[in-house]
N, C-alpha and C positions, 0 to 999 in steps of 0.2 A: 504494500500500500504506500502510495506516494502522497506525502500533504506536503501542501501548500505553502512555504514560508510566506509573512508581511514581506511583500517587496519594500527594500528600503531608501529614504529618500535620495531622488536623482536631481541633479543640480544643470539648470542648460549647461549644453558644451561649448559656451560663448566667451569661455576666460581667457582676457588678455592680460598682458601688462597693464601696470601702471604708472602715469607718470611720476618719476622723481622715486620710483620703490626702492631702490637702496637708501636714499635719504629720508625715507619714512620710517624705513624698517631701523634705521640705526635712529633715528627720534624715539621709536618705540622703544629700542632694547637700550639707552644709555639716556634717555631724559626723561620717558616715562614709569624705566627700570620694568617693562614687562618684560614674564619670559618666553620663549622662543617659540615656544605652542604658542603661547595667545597672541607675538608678534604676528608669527605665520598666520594665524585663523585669521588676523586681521584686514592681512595684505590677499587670502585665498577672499574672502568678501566683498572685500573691493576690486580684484579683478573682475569677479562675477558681475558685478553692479556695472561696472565699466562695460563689459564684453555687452549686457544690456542694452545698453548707452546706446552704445556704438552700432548696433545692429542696421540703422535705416541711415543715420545723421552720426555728426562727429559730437564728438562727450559736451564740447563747450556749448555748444547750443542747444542741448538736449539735457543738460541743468538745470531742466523746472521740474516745477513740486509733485503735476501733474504725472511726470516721465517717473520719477521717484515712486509715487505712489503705484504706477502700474510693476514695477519692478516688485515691490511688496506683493504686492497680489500673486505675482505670479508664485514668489516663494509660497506663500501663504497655501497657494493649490496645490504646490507639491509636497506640502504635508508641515513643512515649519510651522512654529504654535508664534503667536504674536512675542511673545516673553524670551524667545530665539534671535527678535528680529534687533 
């Protein structure tokens, strides 16, 4: 008998860079003293949002509240709980 596992949450495969990431990521690990997990989780999130962004239009003009909000959403339907976001 085979069951089913919960499939678990998939994230678009729209991750790019970001700009300035080494200089984020060394703001994270030396001024805001996080560590190297929550550095990384931070900069894997912000590519995602980015890779978003960037899908139709370039990131700077596509920096409204509106574009942000549909970005939510989407996580939101792949299973993220609001308290994630």
């Amino acid at each position: 008998m085979i069951v089913a596992s919960k499939p678990e949450k998939s994230v678009p495969e729209r991750a790019v860079g970001i700009p300035f990431e080494e200089e984020y990521q060394a703001h994270l690990l030396l001024e805001k003293r996080l560590s190297e997990n929550t550095a990384s989780s931070y900069l894997s999130d912000l590519r995602l949002c980015f890779g978003h962004l960037r899908v139709n239009e370039d990131v700077a003009s596509s920096l409204k509240p509106e574009r942000l909000r549909e970005f939510f959403a989407v996580l939101i339907e792949l299973g993220f709980t609001p308290s994630s976001l």
